[in-house]
KELO-618920 format. One record per residue (C-alpha): z negated, y, x; residue in one letter. Coordinates in steps of 0.02 Angstrom, whole numbers, plus 32768, in hexadecimal, padded with zeros to 4 digits. Example, Ala and Ser with C-alpha at 12.3 -4.5 7.8 and 13.67 -1.06 7.14 Angstrom:
BEGIN
7E7A7F1F8267a
7E9B7FCB82ACs
REM end
This chain:
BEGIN
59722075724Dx
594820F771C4x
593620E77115x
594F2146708Cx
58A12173703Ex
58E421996F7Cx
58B620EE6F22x
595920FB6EA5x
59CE20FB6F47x
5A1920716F83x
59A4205B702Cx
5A37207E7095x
5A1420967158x
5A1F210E71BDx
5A3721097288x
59FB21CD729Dx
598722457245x
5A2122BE7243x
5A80224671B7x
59D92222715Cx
59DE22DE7154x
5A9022E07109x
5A792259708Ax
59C522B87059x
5A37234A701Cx
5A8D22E96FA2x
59E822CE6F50x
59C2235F6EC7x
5900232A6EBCx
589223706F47x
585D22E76FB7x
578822D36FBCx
575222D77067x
56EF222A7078x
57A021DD7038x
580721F770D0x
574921BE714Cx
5765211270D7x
581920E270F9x
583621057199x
578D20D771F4x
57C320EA72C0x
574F2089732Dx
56E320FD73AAx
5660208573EBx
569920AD7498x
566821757494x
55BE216A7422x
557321B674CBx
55E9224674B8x
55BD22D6743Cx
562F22C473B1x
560E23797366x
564E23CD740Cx
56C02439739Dx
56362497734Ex
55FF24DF7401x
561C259E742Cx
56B125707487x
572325387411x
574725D373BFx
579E26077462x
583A25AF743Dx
589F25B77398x
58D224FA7382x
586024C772F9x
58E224D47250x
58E124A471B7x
597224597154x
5997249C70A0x
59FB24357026x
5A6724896FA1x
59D8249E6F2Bx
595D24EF6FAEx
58F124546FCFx
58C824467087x
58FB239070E2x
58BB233E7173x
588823C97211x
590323C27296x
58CB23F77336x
594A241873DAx
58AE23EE7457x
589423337470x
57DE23457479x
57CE239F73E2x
582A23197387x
57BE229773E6x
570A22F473A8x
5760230572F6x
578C224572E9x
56E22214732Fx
5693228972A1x
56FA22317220x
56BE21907238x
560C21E1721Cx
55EF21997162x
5534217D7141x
54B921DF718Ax
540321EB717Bx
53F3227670F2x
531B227B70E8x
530522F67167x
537A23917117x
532524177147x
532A240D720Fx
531823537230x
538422E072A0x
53F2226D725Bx
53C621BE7271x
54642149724Fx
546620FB72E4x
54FE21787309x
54EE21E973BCx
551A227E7348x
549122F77368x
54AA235972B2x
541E237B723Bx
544423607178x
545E240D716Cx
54DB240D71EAx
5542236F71B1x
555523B37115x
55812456713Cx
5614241571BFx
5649239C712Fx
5667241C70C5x
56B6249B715Cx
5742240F7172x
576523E470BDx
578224A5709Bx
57F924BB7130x
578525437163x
57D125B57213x
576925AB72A9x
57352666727Cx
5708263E71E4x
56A025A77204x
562E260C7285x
562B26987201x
55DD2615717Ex
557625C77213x
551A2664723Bx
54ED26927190x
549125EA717Fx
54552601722Dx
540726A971DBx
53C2265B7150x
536325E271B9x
5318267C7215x
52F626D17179x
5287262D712Ax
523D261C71CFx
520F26B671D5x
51CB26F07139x
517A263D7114x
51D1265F7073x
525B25F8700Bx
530826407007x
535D26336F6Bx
541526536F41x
542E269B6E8Dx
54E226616E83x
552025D56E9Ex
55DC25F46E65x
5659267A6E67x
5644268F6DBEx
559126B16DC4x
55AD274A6E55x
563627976E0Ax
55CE27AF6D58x
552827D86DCFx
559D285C6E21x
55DF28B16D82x
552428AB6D40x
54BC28E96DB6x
553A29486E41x
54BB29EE6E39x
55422A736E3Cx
558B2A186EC5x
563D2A026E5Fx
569D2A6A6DC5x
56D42A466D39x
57A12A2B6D0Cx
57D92A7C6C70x
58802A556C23x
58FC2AE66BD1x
597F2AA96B5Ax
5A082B356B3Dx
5AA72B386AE6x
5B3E2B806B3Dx
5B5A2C166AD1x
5AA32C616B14x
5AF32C8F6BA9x
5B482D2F6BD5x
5BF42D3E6C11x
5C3A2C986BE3x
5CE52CB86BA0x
5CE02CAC6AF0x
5D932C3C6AF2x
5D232BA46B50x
5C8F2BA56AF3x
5CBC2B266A67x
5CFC2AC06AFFx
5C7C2AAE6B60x
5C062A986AD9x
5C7E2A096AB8x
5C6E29C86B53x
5BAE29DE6B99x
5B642A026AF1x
5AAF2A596B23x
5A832A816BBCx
59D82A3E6C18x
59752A9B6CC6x
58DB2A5D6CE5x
58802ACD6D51x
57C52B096D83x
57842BA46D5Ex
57832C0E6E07x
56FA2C5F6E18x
56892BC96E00x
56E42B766E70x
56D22C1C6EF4x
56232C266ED3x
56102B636F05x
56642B6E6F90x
56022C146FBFx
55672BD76FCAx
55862B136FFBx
54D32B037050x
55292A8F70DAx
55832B47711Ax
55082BC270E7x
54E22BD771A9x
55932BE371CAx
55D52C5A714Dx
56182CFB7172x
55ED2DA3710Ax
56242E2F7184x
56B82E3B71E5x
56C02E4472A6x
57162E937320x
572C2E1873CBx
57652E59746Cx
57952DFA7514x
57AC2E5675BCx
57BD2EFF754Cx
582F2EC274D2x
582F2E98741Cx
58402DC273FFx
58512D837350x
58112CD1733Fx
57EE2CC37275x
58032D3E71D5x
57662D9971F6x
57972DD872A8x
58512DFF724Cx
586F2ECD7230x
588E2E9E7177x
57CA2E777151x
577E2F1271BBx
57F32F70715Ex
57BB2F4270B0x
570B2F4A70D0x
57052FF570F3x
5745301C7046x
56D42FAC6FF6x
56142FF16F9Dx
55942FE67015x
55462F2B7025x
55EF2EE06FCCx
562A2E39702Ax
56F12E187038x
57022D6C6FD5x
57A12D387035x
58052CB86FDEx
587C2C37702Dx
58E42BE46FB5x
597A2B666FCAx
59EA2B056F6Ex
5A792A8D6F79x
5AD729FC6EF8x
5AC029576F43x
5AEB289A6F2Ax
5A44283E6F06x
5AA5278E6EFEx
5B01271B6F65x
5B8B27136EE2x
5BB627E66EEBx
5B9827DF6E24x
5AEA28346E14x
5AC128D26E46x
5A4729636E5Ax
5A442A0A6E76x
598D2A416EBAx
59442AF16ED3x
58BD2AF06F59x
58442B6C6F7Bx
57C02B827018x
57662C227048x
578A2C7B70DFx
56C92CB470FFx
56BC2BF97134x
57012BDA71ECx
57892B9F71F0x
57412B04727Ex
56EC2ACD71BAx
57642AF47157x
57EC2AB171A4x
578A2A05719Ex
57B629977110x
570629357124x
56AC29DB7105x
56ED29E37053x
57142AA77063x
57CA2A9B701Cx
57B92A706F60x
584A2A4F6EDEx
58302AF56E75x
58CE2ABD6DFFx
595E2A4E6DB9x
59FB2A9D6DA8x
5A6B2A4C6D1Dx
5AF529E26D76x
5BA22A386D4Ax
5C4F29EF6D61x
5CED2A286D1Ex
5D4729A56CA5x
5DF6297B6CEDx
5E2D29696C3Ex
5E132A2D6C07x
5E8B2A976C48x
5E3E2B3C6BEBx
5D992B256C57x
5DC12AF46CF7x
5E1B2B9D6CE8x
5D782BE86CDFx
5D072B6D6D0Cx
5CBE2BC16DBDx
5C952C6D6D40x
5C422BF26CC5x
5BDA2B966D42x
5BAE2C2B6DABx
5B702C7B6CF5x
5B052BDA6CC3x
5AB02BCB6D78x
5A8A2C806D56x
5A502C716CC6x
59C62BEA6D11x
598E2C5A6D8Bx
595F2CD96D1Fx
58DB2C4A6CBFx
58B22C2B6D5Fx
588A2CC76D99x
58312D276CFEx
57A22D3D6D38x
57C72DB06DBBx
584B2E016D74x
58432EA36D2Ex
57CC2EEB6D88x
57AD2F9B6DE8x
57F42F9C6E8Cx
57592F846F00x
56EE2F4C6E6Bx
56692EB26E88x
56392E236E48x
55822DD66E44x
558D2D3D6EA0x
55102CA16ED1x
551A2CA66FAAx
54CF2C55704Ax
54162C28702Ex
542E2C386F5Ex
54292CF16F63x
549D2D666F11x
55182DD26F59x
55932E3D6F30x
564A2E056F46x
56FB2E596F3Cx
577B2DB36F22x
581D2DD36F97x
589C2D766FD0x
589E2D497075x
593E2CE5707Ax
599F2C72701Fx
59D92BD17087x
5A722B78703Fx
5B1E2B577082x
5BB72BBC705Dx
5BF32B8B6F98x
5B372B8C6F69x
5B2C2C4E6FA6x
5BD92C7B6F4Fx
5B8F2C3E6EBAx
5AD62C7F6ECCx
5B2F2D266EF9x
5BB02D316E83x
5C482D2F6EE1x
5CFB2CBB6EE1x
5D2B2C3A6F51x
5DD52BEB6F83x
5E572C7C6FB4x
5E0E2D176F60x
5E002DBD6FB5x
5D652DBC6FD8x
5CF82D296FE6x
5C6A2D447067x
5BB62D4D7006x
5B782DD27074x
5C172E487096x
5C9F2E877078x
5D0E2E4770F6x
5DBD2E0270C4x
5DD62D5570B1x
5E662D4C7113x
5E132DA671A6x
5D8E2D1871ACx
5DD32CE07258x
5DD02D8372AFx
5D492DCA7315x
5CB02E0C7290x
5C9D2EBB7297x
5C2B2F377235x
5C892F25718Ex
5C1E2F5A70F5x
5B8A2EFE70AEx
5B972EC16FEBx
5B0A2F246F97x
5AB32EFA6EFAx
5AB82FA56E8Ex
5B9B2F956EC5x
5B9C2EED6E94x
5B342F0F6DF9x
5BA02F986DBFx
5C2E2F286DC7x
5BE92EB16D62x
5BAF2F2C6CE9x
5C602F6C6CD5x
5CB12EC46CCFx
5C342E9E6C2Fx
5C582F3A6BD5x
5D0A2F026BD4x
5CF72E626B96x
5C932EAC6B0Ax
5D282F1D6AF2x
5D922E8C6ADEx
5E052EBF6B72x
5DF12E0E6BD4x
5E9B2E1D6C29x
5E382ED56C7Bx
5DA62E746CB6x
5E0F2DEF6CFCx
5E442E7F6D79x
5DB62EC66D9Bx
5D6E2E096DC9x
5E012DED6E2Dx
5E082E946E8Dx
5D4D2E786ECBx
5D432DC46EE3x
5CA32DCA6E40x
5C792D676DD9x
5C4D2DBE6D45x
5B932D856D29x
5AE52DBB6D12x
5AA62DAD6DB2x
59E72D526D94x
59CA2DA96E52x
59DF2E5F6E14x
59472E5D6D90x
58C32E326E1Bx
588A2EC56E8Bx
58962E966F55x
590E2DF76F23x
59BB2E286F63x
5A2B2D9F6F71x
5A9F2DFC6FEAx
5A2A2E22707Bx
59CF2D63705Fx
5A512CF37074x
5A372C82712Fx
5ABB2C2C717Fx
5AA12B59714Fx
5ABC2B357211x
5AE02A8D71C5x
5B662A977157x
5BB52B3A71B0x
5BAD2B3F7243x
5BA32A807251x
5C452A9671E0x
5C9E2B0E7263x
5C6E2A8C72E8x
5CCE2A05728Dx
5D4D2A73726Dx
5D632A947341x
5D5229D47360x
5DCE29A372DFx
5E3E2A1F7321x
5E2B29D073DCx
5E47292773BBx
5EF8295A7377x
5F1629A17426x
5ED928F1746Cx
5F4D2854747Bx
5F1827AC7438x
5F02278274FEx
5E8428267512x
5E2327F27476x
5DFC274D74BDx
5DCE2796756Ex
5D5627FB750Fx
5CFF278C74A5x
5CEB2723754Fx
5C9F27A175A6x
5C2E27CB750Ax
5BEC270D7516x
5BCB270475D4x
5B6A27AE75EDx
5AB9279D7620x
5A3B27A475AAx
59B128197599x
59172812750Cx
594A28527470x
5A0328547485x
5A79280E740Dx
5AEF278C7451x
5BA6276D7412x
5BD526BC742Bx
5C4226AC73A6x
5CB1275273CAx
5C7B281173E4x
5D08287F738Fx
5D1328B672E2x
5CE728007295x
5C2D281772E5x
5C1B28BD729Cx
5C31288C71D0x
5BA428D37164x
5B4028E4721Ex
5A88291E7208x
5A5529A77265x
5A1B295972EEx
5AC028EF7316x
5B07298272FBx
5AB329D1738Bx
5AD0292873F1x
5B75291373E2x
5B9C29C3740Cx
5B1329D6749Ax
5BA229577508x
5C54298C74B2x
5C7529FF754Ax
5C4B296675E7x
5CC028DD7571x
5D63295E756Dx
5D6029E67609x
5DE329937642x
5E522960759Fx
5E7829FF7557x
5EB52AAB758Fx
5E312B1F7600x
5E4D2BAB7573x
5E0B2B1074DAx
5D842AF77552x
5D472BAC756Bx
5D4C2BB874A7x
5CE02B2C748Fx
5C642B597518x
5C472BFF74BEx
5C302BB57405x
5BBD2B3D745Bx
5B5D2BD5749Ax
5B5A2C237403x
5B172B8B7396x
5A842B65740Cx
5A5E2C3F740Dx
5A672C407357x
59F72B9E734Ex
596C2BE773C6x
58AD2BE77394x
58AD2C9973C2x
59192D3673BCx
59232DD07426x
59882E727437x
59D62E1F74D3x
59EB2D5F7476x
5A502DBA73E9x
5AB92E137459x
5AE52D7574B9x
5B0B2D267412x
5B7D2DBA73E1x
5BDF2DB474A4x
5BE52CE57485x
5C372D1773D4x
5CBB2D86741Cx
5CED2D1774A1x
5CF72C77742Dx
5D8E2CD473D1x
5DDA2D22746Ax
5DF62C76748Cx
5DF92C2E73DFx
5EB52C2373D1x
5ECC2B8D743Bx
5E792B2773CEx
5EBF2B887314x
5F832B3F7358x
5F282A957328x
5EEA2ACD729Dx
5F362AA571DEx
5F252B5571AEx
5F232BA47250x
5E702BE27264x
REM end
């Protein structure tokens, strides 16, 4: 029988570590280690031959049972353990109380225990299974002492840790991080700084928000960091190339892209394109949806994009804060206008954020710290901003819902969205500048009703776009496709759309088929259901999972015509997706396009508004 270990409890018994476990949760106080070793003592005299540490050995990080239980207040409970002999070598280690301590630094213990584990070693699994530490994670720890042994036994020389608590580091980092991080600044700004902001909701939302905080970084510090980070100084790219395969042009990152080789043969001689990445995106940052953030990342394009795209490298930095904006429910007169004042505030932002390169000469450089601490001379461009489709409309100025026009990039009609793309005309900055212009000058004028129009006729939001001040930053020709949110959101749109064509009988074929497919490494399983609930706020990979087997589950459950239409958007997402891009990929992409809506209105019957 098992006891509980908390002295003010009751000493109720337990038959099974499982309802120890339970009743432990109940418990609001974290529960010391040695505590739960002194009330439930299990007899092992019969295995002290056996080693009773055999789940520190190399092979137990092949399996994934070792877990740890967390209460309500994130204090871990007893380890449970599906593998009997794990739970065997953990109870035999449990019952390990006193151990010969002289002999830390590499001596046996001498207890009279068969557990061959040095001080060192005791202690450190102690503390592995109070903490509730992963398998991963306790070889992670287990190799840096491992390489601190080495690194004394090497050097003959004590090794000394400067801080001992978080505390300590984080101060030690903000001390002495030698131009290795920069600095936050924080703007305060009153509502009637802003241009555009009808002069009817200014009272109101000064009312309502009062003054107005971004906290950002200033950008070209932050460029110049990232420029010359000595961990990619070998890697970083100053020139462009041009890469060929079997005679033909390939595209694999920005610097083998047209757009670069272009704009370096306008630039002085010995100037270096500075290509900028930036995204941005509001987000929940709590379980509860009631805090949020709205982040503006930057990363350089002259790094590959192997490094950049790795979050461990550290070459995506938070460059700002946005302010977090939502409409009161209560205030008729600005939700009216409240996507024109939000679209002028983020605006606003941008242009602090971007001063220092703005208003310059076209083709104009900037001195600039590089690879190997020398300096070069940089042009700043925008190389694309990532973000998914409300975040361009606002970064480019445009209206959402059912306006005319409401693609970033074009000029296409909204409610031709569904119909085969074709070469409609690109949204330029000097037309879209002119608009703007003309829609300010009439709201100086006092004719609002006149501007209204105008807004409405072009789909504009009449705002001072922070993008038109910077030479080489057009918004229009930088926004990327968030493969994620739309694509991944056209996907969900197709599956949603097939499970209406499904019965409840079809659904429950499916999701038997989904459990009872073989399974290969690294792909996702669906055992509890594989149409659109498994596909809720996916990740990227699960989005690539679930649709990577959509076509094998349904062949035979919906219409040849349904099928044919998802084969080809298939196509097209794992085209678009590809490490590399050719004259012949894009064309391939384009055909898979055209034959996903020749087909397409199978599925639009199913859909609420017919698309």
């Amino acid at each position: 029988m098992l006891k509980c270990p908390y002295a003010s409890c009751k000493n109720r018994s337990f038959r099974t570590e499982k309802a120890v476990n339970v009743h432990l949760s109940s418990h609001k106080e974290p529960l010391p280690f040695n505590s739960y070793i002194a009330s439930n003592q299990i007899d092992c005299s019969t295995h002290q031959e056996e080693n009773a540490a055999s789940f520190l050995d190399d092979e137990y990080d092949y399996h994934d049972d070792y877990a740890t239980d967390m209460d309500d207040d994130g204090h871990s409970s007893f380890i449970k353990t599906n593998s009997n002999n794990d739970k065997n070598a953990i109870r035999k280690f449990m019952t390990v109380t006193e151990v010969d301590m002289e002999d830390s630094n590499g001596g046996n213990g001498s207890s009279g225990n068969s557990l061959k584990l040095n001080g060192i070693e005791l202690r450190f699994a102690r503390a592995s299974l109070s903490a509730g530490l992963s398998k991963a994670k306790h070889t992670e720890f287990a190799d840096i002492i491992q390489d601190a042994a080495d690194l004394v036994y090497n050097t003959g020389k004590p090794l000394k840790i400067s801080t001992r608590t978080l505390d300590g580091l984080f101060a030690k980092i903000n001390t002495e991080c030698d131009g290795q991080s920069v600095s936050f600044y924080e703007h305060n700004f009153d509502i009637s700084a802003v241009h555009g902001i009808p002069n009817n909701c200014i009272k109101d939302f000064r009312d309502s928000y009062g003054t107005i905080k971004l906290v950002y970084r200033n950008i070209k510090e932050l460029c110049e960091l990232l420029f010359n980070y000595e961990e990619f100084w070998e890697d970083t790219i100053l020139l462009p190339e041009i890469w060929e395969r079997d005679g033909k042009r390939v595209v694999q990152d920005i610097h083998t892209a047209r757009w670069w080789n272009q704009l370096q043969a306008e630039l002085p001689l010995g100037a270096i394109v500075l290509a900028l990445l930036l995204s941005s995106d509001e987000t929940v940052v709590s379980g509860n949806n009631r805090a949020f953030a709205h982040p503006l990342y930057l990363k350089l394009g002259n790094t590959p994009k192997d490094i950049r795209n790795k979050a461990t490298n550290r070459a995506s930095r938070v460059l700002a804060y946005f302010p977090i904006l939502h409409c009161p429910n209560n205030n008729n007169k600005l939700r009216q206008s409240w996507s024109n004042i939000k679209c002028c505030i983020i605006h606003y932002c941008l242009q602090i954020i971007l001063a220092p390169f703005a208003d310059r000469a076209p083709y104009s450089t900037i001195s600039m710290t590089g690879p190997y601490n020398k300096i070069y001379q940089v042009v700043p461009a925008l190389a694309g901003y990532i973000a998914d489709l409300p975040e361009q409309r606002l970064m480019a100025g445009v209206k959402s819902g059912m306006a005319t026009y409401t693609c970033p990039r074009c000029w296409t009609v909204t409610a031709d969205f569904h119909l085969p793309y074709y070469n409609t005309k690109k949204r330029k900055t000097n037309t879209m500048k002119q608009i703007c212009e003309c829609g300010m000058k009439l709201i100086k004028a006092g004719k609002d009703g006149l501007a209204k129009e105008l807004s409405k006729k072009y789909s504009t939001q009449l705002v001072d776009n922070a993008f038109e001040t910077v030479p080489h930053f057009s918004i229009f020709d930088s926004l990327v496709v968030d493969t994620l949110h739309q694509l991944g959101g056209a996907y969900t749109h197709l599956v949603e759309c097939v499970q209406r064509m499904l019965t409840e009988g079809d659904i429950e074929e499916i999701n038997s088929r989904a459990k009872h497919l073989p399974h290969f490494r690294e792909q996702r399983t669906f055992p509890s259901g594989y149409m659109l609930c498994s596909i809720t706020s996916p990740t990227y990979m699960e989005l690539r999972h679930h649709l990577s087997i959509l076509l094998s589950l349904i062949h035979d459950k919906v219409s040849s015509q349904t099928v044919l239409c998802l084969r080809h958007f298939i196509d097209f997402f794992y085209q678009a997706t590809s490490k590399e891009h050719s004259g012949d990929t894009i064309q391939k992409m384009q055909d898979s396009l055209k034959l996903y809506n020749t087909y397409s209105p199978a599925i639009a019957l199913y859909s609420k508004h017919y698309i």
